[in-house]
Structure formats: structure tokens, C-alpha cells
C-alpha positions as CSV (number, residue, x, y, z in Angstrom):
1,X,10.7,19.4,28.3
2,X,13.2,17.0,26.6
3,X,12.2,16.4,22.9
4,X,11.6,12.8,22.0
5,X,13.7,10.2,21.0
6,X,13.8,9.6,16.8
7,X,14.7,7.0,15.0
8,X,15.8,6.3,11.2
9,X,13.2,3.6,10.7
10,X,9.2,3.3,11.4
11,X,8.8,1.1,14.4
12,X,7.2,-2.7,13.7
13,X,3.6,-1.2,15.4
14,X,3.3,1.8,13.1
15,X,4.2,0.1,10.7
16,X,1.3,-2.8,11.1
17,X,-1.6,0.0,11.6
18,X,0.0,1.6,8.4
19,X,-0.5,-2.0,6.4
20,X,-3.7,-2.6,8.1
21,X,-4.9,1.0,7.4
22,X,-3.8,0.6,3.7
23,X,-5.3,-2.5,3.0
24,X,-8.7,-1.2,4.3
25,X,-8.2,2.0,2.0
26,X,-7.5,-0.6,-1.4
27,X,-11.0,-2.4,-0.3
28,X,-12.9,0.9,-0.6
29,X,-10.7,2.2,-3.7
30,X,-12.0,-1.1,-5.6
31,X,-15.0,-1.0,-4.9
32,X,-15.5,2.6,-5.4
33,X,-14.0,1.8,-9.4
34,X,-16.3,-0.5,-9.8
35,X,-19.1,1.9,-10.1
36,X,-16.9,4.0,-12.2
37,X,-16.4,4.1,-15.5
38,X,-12.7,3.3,-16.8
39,X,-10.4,5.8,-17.8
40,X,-12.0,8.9,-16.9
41,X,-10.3,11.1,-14.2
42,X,-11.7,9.6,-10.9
43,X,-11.1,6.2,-11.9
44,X,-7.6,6.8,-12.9
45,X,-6.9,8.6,-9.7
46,X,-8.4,5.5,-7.8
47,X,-5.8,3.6,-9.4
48,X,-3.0,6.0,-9.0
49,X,-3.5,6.5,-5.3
50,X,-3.8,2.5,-5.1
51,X,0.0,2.3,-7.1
52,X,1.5,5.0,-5.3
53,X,0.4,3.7,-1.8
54,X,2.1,0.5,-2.7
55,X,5.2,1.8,-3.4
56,X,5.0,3.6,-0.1
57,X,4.4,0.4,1.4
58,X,7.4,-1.1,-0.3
59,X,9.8,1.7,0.9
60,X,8.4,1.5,4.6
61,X,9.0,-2.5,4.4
62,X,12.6,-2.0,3.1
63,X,12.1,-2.7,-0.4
64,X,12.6,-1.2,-3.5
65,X,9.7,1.2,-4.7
66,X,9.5,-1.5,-7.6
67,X,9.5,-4.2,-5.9
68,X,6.6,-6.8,-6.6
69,X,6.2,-10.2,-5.2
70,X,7.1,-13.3,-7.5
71,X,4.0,-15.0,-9.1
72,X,3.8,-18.3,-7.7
73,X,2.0,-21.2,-9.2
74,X,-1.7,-21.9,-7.8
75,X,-1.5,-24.6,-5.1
76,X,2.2,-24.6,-4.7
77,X,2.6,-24.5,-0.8
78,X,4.4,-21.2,-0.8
């Protein structure tokens, strides 16, 4: 049986159910912090899962891990 084809770059579909999949994730990661109380163990890894899945993100969309989009000003049409 031939192996399958591989490519050097996610395709555009996994890489929607991957955005879709984390946004859904950072929903239930705020609201689970909510309930928590700040900087104990659980609520700091909440909010290191919630970094670290963003810079994922970032390197999957061909950005740098960094990489955080410019403020705009409220209203501003962009």
C-alpha cells in the first residue's frame, strides 16, 4: 500500500478546524478561571495553556511565535 502524500505546511481545512477547535477551548479556559482563584496552580496553568496555544496558532498561520496583532483604535474601520 503506497504511503501518503506529505506536505511541509498544514493544509487551509486543518488548519480552520484547528482555529475553530482553539477558540472553542479559550471560551471554556475563561470561563473555567473565572471560578478560580488567581495565581494558584490551576489558574496559572489555564492561562499558560491559553498563551502557549496562541503561539501554536501563530506558527501554524506563518507568523512569528511572538507575533501579536496591532491595537487599533475603537471604531476605526479596520
Amino acid at each position: 500500500m503506497p504511503r501518503r502524500r506529505r506536505f511541509p505546511a498544514i493544509s487551509e481545512y486543518h488548519l480552520q478546524q484547528i482555529d475553530r477547535a482553539a477558540w472553542l477551548l479559550g471560551k471554556e479556559l475563561s470561563a473555567a478561571q473565572l471560578s478560580l482563584t488567581p495565581f494558584v496552580p490551576h489558574y496559572d496553568a489555564c492561562s499558560d495553556l491559553q498563551r502557549d496555544i496562541k503561539r501554536a496558532l501563530n506558527l501554524l498561520n506563518g507568523r512569528p511565535a511572538d507575533y501579536e496583532k496591532p491595537h487599533q483604535a475603537p471604531m476605526s474601520g479596520g
